[in-house]
C-alpha positions as CSV (number, residue, x, y, z in Angstrom):
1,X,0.0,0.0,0.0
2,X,2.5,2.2,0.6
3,X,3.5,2.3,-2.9
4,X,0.0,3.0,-4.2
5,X,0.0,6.0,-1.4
6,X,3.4,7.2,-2.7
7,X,2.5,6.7,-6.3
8,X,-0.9,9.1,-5.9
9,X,1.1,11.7,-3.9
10,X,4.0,11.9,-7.0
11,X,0.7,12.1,-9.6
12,X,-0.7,14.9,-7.6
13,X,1.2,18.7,-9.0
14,X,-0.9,20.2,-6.5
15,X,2.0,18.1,-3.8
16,X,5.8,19.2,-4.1
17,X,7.5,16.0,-4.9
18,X,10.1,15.7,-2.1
19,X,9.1,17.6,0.3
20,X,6.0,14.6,2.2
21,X,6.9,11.6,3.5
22,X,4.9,8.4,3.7
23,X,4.3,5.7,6.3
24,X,2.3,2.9,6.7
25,X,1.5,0.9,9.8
26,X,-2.1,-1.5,8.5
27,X,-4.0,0.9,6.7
28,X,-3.3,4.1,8.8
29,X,-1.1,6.4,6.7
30,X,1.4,9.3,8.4
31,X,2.3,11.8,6.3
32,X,5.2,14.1,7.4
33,X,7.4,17.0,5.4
34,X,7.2,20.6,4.5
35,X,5.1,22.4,2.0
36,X,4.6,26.4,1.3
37,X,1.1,26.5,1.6
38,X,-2.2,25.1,3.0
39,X,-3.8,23.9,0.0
40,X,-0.8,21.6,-0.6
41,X,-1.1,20.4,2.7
42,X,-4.9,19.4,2.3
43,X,-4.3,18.5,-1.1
44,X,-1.8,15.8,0.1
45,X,-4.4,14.4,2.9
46,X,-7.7,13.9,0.5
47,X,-4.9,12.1,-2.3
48,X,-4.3,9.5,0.3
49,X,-7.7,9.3,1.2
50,X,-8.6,8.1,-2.2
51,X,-6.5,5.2,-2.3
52,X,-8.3,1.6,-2.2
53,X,-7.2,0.6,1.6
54,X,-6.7,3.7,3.6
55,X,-8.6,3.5,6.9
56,X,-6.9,6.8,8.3
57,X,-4.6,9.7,7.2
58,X,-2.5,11.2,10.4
59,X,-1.4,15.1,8.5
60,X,2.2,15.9,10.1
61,X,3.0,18.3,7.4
62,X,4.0,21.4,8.4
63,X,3.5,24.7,6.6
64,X,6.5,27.0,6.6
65,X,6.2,30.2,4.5
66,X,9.1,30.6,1.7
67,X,11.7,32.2,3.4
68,X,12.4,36.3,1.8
69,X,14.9,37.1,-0.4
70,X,16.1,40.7,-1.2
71,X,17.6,41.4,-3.9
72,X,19.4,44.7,-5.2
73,X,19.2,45.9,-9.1
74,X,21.1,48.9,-10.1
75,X,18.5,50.3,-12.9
76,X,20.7,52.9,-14.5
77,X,24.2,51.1,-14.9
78,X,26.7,53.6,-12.9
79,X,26.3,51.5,-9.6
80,X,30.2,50.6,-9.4
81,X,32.1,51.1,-6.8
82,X,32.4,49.7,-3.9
83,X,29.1,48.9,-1.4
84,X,27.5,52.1,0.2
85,X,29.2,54.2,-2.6
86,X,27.1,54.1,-5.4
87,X,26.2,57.0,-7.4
88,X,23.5,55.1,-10.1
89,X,19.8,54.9,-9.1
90,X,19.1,51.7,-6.8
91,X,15.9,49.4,-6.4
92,X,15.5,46.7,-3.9
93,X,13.4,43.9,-4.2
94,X,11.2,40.9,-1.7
95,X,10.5,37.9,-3.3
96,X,8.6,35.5,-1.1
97,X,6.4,36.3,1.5
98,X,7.3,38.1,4.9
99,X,6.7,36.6,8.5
C-alpha cells in the first residue's frame, strides 16, 4: 500500500514532490514534510484518502512560509564602486512572502 499512497502523492502537481513523506503501519497512513502552503497540505491528505485501503490519514506536514529574499538591481548602470558608494539609481526587491 505504501507504494499505491506514494505513487498518488507523485501524480498529484498540487503536492511538491520531495518535500512529504509516507508511512504505513495497517492501513493508517502518516504523512510528514514541509510544504509552502495550506492547500498543498490538504491536497496531500484527500490524495491519500482516495487510495483503495486507507482507513486513516495522520497530517504531520508542516507549513513554513518561503523564506524572503532581497535582492538589489542597479536600474541605470553607474552603480560601481564599492558597497554604500554608489552613485546610479538603486531598487530593492522581496521575493517571497514576509513573517
Amino acid at each position: 500500500m505504501r507504494d499505491a499512497v506514494a505513487n498518488a502523492l507523485y501524480w498529484n502537481l498540487a503536492v511538491p514532490r520531495y518535500r512529504v513523506t509516507v508511512e504505513v503501519d495497517g492501513g493508517l497512513v502518516t504523512l510528514q514534510g514541509f510544504v509552502e502552503r495550506a492547500y498543498e497540505k490538504s491536497s496531500a491528505e484527500a490524495t491519500v484518502r482516495r487510495v483503495p485501503g486507507v482507513v486513516g490519514v495522520r497530517n504531520e506536514i508542516a507549513v513554513r512560509a518561503p523564506e524572503v529574499v532581497s535582492i538589489s538591481v542597479c536600474t541605470t548602470g553607474a552603480c560601481e564602486g564599492p558597497p554604500g558608494a554608489m552613485t546610479g539609481s538603486l531598487q530593492s526587491r522581496r521575493f517571497g512572502r514576509s513573517s
